[in-house]
N, C-alpha and C positions, 0 to 999 in steps of 0.2 A: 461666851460664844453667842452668835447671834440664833434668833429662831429662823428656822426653813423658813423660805418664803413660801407658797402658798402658790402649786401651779396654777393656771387656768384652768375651768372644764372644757369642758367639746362647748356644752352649751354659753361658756362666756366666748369662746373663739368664735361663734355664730359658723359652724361650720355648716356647709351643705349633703345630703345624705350621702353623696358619693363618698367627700373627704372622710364624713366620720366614719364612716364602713371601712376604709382602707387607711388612717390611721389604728383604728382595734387591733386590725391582723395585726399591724406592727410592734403596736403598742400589747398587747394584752392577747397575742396569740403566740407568738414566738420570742425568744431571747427571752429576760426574765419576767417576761408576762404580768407586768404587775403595775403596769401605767410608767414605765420606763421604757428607754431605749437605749439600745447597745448597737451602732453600726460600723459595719468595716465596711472603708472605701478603699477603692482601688483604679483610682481617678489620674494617680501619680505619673503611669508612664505618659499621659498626653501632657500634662504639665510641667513634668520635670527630666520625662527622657526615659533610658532606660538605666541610669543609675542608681535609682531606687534599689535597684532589684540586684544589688553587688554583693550585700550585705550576707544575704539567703537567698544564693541562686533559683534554689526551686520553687522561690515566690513570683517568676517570671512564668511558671504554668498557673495560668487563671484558676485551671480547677482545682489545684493543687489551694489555692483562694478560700475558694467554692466548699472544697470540705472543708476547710475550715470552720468557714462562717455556719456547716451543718454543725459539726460535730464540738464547737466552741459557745454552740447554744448563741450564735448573733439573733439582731431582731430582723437585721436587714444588710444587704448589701451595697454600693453604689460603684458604680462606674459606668462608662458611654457606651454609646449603643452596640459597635463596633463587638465589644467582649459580650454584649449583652446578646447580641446575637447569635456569635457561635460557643458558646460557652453555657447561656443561662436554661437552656431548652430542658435538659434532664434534672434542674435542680428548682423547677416551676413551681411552685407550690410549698416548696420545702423549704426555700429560704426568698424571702420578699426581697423585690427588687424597686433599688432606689434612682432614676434613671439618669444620671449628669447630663444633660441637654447643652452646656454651650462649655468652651472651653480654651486655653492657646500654648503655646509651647513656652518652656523661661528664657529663646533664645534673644527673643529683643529683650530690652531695659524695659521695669515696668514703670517708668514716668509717665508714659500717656496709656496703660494698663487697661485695656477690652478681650472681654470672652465671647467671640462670634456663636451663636447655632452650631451646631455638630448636628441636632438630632431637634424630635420637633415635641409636643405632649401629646400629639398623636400617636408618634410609633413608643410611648408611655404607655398609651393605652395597650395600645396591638400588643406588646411582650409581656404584657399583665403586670403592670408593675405596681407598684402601693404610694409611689412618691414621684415627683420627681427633683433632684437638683439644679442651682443656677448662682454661677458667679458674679456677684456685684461688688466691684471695684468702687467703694466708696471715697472720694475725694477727688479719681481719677479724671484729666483733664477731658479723659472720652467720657466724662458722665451722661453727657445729652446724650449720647446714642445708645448706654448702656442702660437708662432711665427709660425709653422709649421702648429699649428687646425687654424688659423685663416688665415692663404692663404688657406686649402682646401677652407673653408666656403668663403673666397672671389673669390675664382674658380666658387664655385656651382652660386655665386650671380650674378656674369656674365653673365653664363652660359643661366640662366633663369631669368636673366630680374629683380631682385630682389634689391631694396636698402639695403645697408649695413652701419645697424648702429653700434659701437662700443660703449660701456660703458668705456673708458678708466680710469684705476683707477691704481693710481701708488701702491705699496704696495713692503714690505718685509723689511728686518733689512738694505739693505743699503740706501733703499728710508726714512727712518727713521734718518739714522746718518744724513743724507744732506739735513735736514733743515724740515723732516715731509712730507707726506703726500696731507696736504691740503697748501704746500709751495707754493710761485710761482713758485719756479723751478720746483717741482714735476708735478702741472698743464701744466706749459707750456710746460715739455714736452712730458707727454700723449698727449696734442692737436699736438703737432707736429710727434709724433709715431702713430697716428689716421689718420692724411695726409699721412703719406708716407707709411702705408701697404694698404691702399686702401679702407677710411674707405666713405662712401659718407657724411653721419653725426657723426658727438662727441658725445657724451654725457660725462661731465665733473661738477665737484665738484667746486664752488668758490674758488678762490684763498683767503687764508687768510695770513695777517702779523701777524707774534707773533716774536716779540722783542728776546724773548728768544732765541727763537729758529733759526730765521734766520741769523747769524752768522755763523752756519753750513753748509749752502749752499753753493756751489759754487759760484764762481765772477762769473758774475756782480753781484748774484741775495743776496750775504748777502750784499750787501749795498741797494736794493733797496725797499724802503719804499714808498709803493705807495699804493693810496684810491684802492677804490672796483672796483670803472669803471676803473680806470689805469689797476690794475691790470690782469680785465679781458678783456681790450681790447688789452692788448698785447697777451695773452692766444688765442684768435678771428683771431690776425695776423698769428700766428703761424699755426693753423690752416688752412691756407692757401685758397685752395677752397673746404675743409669740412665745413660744416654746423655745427652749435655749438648749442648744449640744455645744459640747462643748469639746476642740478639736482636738488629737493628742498631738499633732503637730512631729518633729523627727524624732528618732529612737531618742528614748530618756532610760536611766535606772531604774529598775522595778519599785525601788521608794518614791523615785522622782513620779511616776505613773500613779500610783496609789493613792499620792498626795493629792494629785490633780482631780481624780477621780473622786475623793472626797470632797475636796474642796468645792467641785463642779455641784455636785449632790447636796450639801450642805449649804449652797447658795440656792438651791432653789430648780437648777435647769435639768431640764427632763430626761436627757443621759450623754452619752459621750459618745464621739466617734471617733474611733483611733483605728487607723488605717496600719500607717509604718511600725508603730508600738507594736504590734501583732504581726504583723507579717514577715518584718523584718526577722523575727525569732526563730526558731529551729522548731521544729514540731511539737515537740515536748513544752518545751517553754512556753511556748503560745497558750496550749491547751491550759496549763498550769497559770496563767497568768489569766486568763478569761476567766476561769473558776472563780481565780481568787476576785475580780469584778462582777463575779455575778453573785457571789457570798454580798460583797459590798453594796451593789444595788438593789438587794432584797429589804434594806433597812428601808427605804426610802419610797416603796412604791404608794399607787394611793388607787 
């Protein structure tokens, strides 16, 4: 097995006193407090509609969400401003909020793949949030303009003390021809376009091999056939001195999840965020499956 890699500190990320303040809460005040992270998002209905929410009806009441993310011991929440406002008011202090600022619906094709503004690091600050997030469409033929909203929004995070998370997600027809998507090459290099616009944390999709497809990649990576921790803890490296979450992506099997969770932990990145995993579930089930994640992430903290 390989050894953990070895997160960042605050002081390798050169963070500014705002960021490191409202990374702690996250980090080391709530969820398993222990220099991890466990976040639920709930980002899904602007991105994918309200079919998310067919599975377990009662996950279309936010706060029905909301107690979750109290009582499932989260570190933090994330979704747009819209829920953040009529929903987050009574749950202020008790569960940190992560704030999705820009975002778009699945109903066009994502070949030329952009997430406009929704919301700005201003009204970040005003709802007391701890984070906030932002989608970059890496490969996407809209990069110039997606490259350009994402130095404002890393100006504003500066600016006011704010960490800046990225959702990096490769997309478009030529991240397609070169091996897919969920590639290693495409992974590794959203972690590496995450480091160098100035992202504090990743958020990134497991790398997966498929035989097929990886021949289309670029050298080295159509020859490299590597397990799940390889391939995520080269993703980890790349990453540099961003912090890495690592996404749960749609309902999996409770081994399927566990694995992930491990494997995300054992490569090195600082926790997970799984939205649909958790919410999709019935009450019980959720609770019982957070437990069993926060047992997990207790090995690991630093």
């Amino acid at each position: 097995m390989l050894a953990m890699i070895q997160r960042p500190t605050f002081d390798e990320m050169n963070l500014s006193t705002g960021k490191r303040a409202r990374l702690h809460r996250l980090m080391y005040e709530h969820g398993p407090a222990n220099g991890t992270l466990m976040l639920l998002p709930i980002d899904q209905g602007l991105e994918h509609g309200p079919v998310d929410f067919f599975d377990n009806p009662v996950s279309l009441d936010t706060e029905w969400v909301l107690r979750l993310a109290v009582e499932g011991g989260f570190s933090g929440i994330a979704y747009h401003v819209g829920l953040a406002e009529k929903y987050q008011r009574p749950y202020a202090g008790r569960v940190p909020l992560i704030l999705k600022i820009n975002g778009k619906t699945n109903i066009p094709p994502d070949d030329e793949a952009f997430s406009p503004l929704t919301s700005s690091v201003e009204d970040a600050v005003r709802l007391g949030a701890d984070a906030v997030g932002y989608t970059l469409y890496v490969g996407s033929p809209r990069q110039d303009d997606d490259l350009r909203q994402c130095n404002d929004v890393r100006r504003a995070c500066e600016r006011l003390g704010m960490p800046f998370i990225i959702w990096s997600y490769p997309r478009g027809s030529a991240v397609k021809a070169k091996g897919g998507q969920d590639s290693l090459y495409a992974i590794d290099y959203a972690a590496r376009v995450a480091c160098e616009v100035g992202a504090d944390i990743v958020k990134l999709n497991m790398p997966k091999w498929d035989s097929a497809k990886a021949s289309s990649s670029p050298r080295p990576y159509n020859t490299m056939e590597t397990t799940d921790l390889e391939g995520l803890s080269k993703v980890v490296k790349s990453a540099g001195r961003t912090l890495v979450l690592v996404s749960g992506g749609s309902k999996e099997s409770d081994d399927d999840m566990l694995h992930k969770a491990r494997v995300a932990m054992e490569a090195g990145c600082v926790g997970l965020i799984f939205g649909r995993n958790m919410w999709q579930r019935d009450w019980d089930d959720a609770l019982t499956m957070s437990s069993k994640l926060h047992e997990l992430m207790q090995r690991y903290g630093q």
